[in-house]
C-alpha positions as CSV (number, residue, x, y, z in Angstrom):
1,X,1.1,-13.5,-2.4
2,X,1.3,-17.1,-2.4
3,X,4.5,-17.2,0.1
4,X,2.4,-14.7,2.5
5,X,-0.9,-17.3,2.1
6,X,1.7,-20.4,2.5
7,X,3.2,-18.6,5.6
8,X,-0.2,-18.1,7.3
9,X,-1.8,-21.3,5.8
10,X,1.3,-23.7,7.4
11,X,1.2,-21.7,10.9
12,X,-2.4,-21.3,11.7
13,X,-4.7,-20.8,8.7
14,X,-4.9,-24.7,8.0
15,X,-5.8,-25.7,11.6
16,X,-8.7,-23.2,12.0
17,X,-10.1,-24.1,8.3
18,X,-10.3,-27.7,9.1
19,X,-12.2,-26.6,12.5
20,X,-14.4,-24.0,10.9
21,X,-14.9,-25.9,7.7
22,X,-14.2,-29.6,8.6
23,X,-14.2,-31.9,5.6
24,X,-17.1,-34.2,7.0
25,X,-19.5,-31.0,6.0
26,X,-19.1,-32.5,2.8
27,X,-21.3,-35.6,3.5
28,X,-23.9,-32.8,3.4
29,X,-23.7,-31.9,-0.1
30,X,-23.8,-34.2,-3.0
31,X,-22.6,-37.6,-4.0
32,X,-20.1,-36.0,-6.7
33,X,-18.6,-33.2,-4.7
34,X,-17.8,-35.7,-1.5
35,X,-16.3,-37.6,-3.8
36,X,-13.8,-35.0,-5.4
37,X,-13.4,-33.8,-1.7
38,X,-12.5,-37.4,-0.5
39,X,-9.9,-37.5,-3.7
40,X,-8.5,-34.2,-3.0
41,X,-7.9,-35.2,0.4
42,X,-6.5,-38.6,-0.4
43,X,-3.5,-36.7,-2.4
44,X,-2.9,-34.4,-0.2
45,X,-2.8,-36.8,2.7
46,X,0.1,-38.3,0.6
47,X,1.5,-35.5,0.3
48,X,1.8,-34.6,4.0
49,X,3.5,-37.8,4.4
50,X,5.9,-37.3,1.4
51,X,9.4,-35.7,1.5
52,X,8.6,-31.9,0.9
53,X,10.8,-31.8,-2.3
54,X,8.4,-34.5,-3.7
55,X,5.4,-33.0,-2.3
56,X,6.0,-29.9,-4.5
57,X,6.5,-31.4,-7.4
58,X,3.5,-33.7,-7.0
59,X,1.2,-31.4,-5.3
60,X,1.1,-28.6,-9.0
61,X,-0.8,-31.4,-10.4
62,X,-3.7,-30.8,-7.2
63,X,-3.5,-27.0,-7.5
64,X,-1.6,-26.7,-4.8
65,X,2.8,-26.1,-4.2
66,X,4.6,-25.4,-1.2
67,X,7.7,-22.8,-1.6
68,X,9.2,-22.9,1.7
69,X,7.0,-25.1,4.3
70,X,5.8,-28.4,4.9
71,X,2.3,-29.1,4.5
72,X,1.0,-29.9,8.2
73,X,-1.3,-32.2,9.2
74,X,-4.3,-30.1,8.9
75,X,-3.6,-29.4,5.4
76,X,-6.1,-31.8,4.1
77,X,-9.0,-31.8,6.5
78,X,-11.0,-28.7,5.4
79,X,-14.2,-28.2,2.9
80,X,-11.6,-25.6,1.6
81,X,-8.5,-26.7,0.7
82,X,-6.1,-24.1,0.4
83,X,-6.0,-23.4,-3.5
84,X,-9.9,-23.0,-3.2
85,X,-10.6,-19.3,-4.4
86,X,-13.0,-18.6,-2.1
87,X,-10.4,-19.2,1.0
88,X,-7.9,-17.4,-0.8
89,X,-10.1,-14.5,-0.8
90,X,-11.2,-14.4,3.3
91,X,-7.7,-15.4,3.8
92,X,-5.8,-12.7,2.2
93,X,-8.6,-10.3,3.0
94,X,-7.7,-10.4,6.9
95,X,-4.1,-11.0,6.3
96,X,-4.2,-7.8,4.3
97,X,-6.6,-5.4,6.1
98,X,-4.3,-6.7,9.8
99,X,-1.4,-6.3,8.0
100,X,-2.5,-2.5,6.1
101,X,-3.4,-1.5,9.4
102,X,-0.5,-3.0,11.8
103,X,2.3,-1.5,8.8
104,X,0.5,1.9,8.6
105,X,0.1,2.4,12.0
106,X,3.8,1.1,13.2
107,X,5.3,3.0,10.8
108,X,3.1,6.4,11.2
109,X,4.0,6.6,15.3
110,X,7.4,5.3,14.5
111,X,7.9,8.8,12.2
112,X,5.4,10.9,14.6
113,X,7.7,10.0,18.0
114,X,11.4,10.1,15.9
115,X,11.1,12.3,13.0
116,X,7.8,14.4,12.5
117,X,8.6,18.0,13.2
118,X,5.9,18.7,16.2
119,X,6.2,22.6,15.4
120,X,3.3,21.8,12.5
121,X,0.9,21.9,15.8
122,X,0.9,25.7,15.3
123,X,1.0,25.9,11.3
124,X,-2.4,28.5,11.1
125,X,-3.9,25.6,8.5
126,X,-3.7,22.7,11.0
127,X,-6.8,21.1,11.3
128,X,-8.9,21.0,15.0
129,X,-7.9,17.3,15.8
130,X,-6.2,16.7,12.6
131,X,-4.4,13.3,14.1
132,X,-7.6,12.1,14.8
133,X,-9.3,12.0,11.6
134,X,-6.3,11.3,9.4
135,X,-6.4,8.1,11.7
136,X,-10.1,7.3,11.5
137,X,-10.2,8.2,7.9
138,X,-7.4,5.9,7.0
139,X,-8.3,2.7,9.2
140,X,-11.6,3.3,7.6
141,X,-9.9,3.2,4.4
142,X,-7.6,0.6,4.6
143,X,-10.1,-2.5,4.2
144,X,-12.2,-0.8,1.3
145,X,-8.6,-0.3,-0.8
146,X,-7.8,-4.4,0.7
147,X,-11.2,-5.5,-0.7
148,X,-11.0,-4.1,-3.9
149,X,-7.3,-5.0,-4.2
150,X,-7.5,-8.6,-3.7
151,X,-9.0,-9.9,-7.2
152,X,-5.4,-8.8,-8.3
153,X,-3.9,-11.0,-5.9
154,X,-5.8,-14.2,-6.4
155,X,-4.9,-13.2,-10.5
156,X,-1.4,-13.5,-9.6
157,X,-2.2,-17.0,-7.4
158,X,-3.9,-18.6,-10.4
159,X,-0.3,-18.0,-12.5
160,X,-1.4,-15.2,-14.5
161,X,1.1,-13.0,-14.0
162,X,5.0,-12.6,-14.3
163,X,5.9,-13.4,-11.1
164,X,9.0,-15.8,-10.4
165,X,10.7,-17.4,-7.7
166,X,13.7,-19.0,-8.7
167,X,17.2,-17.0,-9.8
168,X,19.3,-18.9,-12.2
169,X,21.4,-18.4,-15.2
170,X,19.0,-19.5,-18.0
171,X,15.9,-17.3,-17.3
172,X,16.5,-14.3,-14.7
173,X,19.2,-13.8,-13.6
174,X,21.1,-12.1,-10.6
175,X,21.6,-8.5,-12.8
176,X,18.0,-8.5,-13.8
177,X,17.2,-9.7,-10.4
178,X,18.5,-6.1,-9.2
179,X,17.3,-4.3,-12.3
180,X,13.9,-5.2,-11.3
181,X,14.1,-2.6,-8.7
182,X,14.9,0.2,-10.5
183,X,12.5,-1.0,-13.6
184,X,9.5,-1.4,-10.9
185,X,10.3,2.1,-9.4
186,X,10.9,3.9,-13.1
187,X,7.4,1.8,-14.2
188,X,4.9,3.0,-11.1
189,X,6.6,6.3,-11.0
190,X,5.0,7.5,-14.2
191,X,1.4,5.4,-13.5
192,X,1.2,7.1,-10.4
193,X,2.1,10.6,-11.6
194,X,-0.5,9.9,-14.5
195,X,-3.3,8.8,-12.4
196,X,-2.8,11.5,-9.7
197,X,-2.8,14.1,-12.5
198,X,-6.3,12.7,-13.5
199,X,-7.5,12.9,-9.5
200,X,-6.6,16.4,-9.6
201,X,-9.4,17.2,-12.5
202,X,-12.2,19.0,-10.9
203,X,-14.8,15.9,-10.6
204,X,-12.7,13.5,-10.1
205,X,-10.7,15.6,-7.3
206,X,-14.5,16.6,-5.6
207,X,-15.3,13.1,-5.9
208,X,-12.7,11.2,-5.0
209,X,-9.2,12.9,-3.9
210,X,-10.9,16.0,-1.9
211,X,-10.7,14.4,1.3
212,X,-6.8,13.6,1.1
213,X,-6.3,17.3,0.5
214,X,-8.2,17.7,3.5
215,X,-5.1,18.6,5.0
216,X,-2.9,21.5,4.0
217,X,0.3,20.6,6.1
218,X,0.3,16.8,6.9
219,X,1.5,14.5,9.8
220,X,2.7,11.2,8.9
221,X,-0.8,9.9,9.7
222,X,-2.3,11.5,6.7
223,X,-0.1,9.3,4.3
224,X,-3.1,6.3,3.7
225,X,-5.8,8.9,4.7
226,X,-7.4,8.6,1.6
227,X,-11.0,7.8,-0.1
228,X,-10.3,3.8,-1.0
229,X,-11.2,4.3,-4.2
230,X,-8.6,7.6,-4.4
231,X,-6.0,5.2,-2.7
232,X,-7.3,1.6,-5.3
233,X,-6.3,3.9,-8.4
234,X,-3.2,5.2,-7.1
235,X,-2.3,1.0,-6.2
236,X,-2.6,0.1,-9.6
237,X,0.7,0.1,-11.3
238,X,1.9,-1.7,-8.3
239,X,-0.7,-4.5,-9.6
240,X,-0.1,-3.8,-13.0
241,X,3.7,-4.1,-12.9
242,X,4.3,-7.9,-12.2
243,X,1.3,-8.5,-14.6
244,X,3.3,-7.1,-17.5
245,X,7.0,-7.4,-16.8
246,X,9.0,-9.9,-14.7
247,X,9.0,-9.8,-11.0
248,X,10.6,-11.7,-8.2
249,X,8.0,-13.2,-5.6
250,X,10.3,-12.0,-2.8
251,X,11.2,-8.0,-4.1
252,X,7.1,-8.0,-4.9
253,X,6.9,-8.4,-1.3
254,X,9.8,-6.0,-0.2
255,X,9.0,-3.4,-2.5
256,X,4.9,-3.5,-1.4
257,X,6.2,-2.8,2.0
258,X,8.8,0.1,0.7
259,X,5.6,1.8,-1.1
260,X,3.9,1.6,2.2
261,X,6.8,3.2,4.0
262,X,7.7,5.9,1.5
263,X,4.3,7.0,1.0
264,X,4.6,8.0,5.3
265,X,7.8,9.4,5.0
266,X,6.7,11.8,2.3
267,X,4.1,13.0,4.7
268,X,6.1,13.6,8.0
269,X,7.4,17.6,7.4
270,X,11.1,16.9,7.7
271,X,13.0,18.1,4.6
272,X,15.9,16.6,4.8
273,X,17.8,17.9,1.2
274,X,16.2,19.6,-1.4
275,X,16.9,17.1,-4.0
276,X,16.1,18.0,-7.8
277,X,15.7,14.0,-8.6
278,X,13.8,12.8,-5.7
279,X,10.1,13.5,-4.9
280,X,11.1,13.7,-0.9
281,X,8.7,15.3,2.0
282,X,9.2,18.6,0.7
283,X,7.8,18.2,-2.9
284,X,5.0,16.7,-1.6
285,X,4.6,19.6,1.0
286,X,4.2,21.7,-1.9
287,X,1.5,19.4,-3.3
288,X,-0.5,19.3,-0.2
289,X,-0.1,23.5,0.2
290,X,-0.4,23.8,-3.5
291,X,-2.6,21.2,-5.2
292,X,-1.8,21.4,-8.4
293,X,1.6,20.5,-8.0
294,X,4.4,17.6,-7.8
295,X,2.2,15.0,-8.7
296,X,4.7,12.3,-8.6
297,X,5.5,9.4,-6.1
298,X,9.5,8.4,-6.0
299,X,11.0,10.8,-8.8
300,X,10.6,14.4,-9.9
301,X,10.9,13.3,-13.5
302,X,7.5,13.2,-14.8
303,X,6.4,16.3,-13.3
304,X,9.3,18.0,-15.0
305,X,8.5,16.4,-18.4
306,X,4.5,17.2,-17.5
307,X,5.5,20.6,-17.1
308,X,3.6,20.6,-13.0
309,X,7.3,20.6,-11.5
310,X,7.3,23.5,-8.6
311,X,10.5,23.6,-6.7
312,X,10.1,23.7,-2.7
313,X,10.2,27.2,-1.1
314,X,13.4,27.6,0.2
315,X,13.0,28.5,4.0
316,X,11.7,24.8,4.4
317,X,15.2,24.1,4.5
318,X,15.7,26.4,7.2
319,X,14.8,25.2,10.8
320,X,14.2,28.6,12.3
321,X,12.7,29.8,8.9
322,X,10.7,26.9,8.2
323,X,8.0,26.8,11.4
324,X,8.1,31.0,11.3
325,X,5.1,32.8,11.5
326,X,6.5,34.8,8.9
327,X,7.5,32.0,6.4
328,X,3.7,30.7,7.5
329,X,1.8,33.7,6.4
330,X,3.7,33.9,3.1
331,X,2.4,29.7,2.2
332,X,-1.1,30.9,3.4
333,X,-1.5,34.3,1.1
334,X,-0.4,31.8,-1.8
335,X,-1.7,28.9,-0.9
336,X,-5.6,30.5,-0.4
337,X,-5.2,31.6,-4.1
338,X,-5.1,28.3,-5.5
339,X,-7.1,26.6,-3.2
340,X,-10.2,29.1,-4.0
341,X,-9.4,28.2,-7.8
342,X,-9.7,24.5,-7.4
343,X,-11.9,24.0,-4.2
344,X,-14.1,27.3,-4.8
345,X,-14.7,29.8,-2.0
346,X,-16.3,27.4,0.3
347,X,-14.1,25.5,3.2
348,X,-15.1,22.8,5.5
349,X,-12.6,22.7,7.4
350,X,-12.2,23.7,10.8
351,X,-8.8,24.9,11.8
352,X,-7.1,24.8,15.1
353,X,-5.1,21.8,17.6
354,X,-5.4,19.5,19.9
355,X,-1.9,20.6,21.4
356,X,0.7,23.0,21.7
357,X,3.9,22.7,20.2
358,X,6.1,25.8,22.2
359,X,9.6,24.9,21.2
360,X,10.0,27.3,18.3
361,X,13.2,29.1,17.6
């Protein structure tokens, strides 16, 4: 998270600190802190001057190194210089709470308008504005799961984690560069299929992952619609991960954004193949009509091993089968059975649409 904080900090987030939280506030406090403010400034002043090679390499000893920027001229004129904790926290608080909201909800109407199959409308266990609260449930969400997923971001900014930056011969190389992919994937796979198995035990499930099984048949909305604290646990092997293994600063940031797209495309109804290997939309159909489940997040390997493999029904696979009232009925009479067993008798929900879909063949 440090290239995303040098990012912001370079192109805006130094110029409203030093406004906000001028330096000169610190003739306010005591003798000994407007001294260690003056001397911080001084060397970063220095800095700002300096040729930006230089200025890395002299600015680790201040707490602070650039990556890919210059500092600006703003750098230094703050209460809170920019490897103060406290900054790093509102900083990447906002940054992540604009950006959790702007990636989910880009990516959600980018699969509802060119993918989602609309004929889920009519599905009998549709929700009465379902959009609607898988929307307000997970913008809700979104900062809760940010706030409580920070402290693992300002471990990784104070260097105690794996993360690296530079590829060379010596100490990570190009292969393992690549192999990190497949390691992180293999890695969270398994800690996500482990801690979804434990959200499906009966207190934990009424307690915390009830309300993402609020809805039966999903839209690509109801992909972050979680309780935070459901959607915290389920983060943490992507947190975990670069603590434990070696991680490139730049794939930790591509492959955070891949989670958050794959975990939308597994929720938009289109069944492309019914692969045996990958945990695609239609596995995690069958999670969401049959709780208990396809558990797991990328792979189908863990629910095999875990014995909680169920292969999809085959008429998803069918276009005319699939959205038939027929085909419908059939999940329902099954579906009710298992849902009774883990939810009880009692249902909240309140089925229905807020629109039509009539193209059905």
């Amino acid at each position: 998270m440090d290239l995303v904080l040098e990012f912001f900090d370079t192109f805006g987030l130094d110029y409203v600190y030093s406004k906000t939280l001028p330096a000169s506030l610190a003739s306010q406090f005591s003798s000994q802190l407007q001294q260690t403010l003056a001397l911080n400034k001084g060397n970063l002043s220095s800095l700002v001057e300096s040729a930006s090679a230089s200025a890395a390499a002299s600015a680790g000893k201040y707490g602070y190194a650039p990556y890919l920027f210059h500092l600006t001229d703003y750098t230094a004129e703050s209460l809170l210089p920019r490897y103060n904790v406290l900054r790093q926290f509102l900083s990447l608080t906002v940054i992540m709470t604009v950006f959790g909201w702007l990636l989910y909800l880009g990516v959600a109407t980018f699969s509802y308008v060119f993918i989602f199959d609309k004929a889920i409308f009519n599905h009998p266990r549709y929700l009465k504005n379902q959009m609607s609260l898988e929307i307000k449930q997970a913008i809700s969400a979104i900062p809760v799961m940010v706030l409580l997923t920070v402290p693992w971001f300002l471990i990784e900014l104070q260097g105690y984690s794996k993360l690296y930056m530079n590829i060379d011969t010596e100490n990570h190389g190009v292969r393992q560069f690549f192999l990190e992919y497949v390691y992180f994937l293999l890695f969270t796979d398994c800690g996500i299929y482990l801690l979804h198995r434990w959200l499906h035990w009966p207190r934990v499930y009424k307690a915390l992952h009830k309300p993402h099984h609020k809805w039966l048949v999903t839209t690509p909305y109801a992909s972050h619609a979680f309780h935070p604290v459901d959607g915290y646990f389920q983060s943490l092997p992507y947190h975990l991960y670069p603590m434990l293994f070696p991680l490139n600063k730049v794939s930790y940031l591509i492959l955070f954004t891949f989670v958050n797209f794959w975990t939308v495309m597994i929720h938009d109804g289109e069944y492309l193949a019914n692969d045996p290997v990958v945990n695609g939309a239609a596995c995690h159909t069958v999670h969401h009509l049959y709780f208990n489940y396809n558990y797991g997040q990328f792979t189908t390997l863990w629910d095999r091993l875990g014995g909680s493999y169920r292969e999809p029904d085959r008429e998803l696979f069918n276009k005319s089968l699939k959205k038939s009232s027929k085909t419908w009925e059939e999940q329902i009479k099954k579906m009710e059975v298992i849902k009774q067993k883990v939810e009880g008798k009692e249902d909240d929900r309140v089925y229905g649409t807020e629109e039509r879909y009539k193209k059905i063949n």
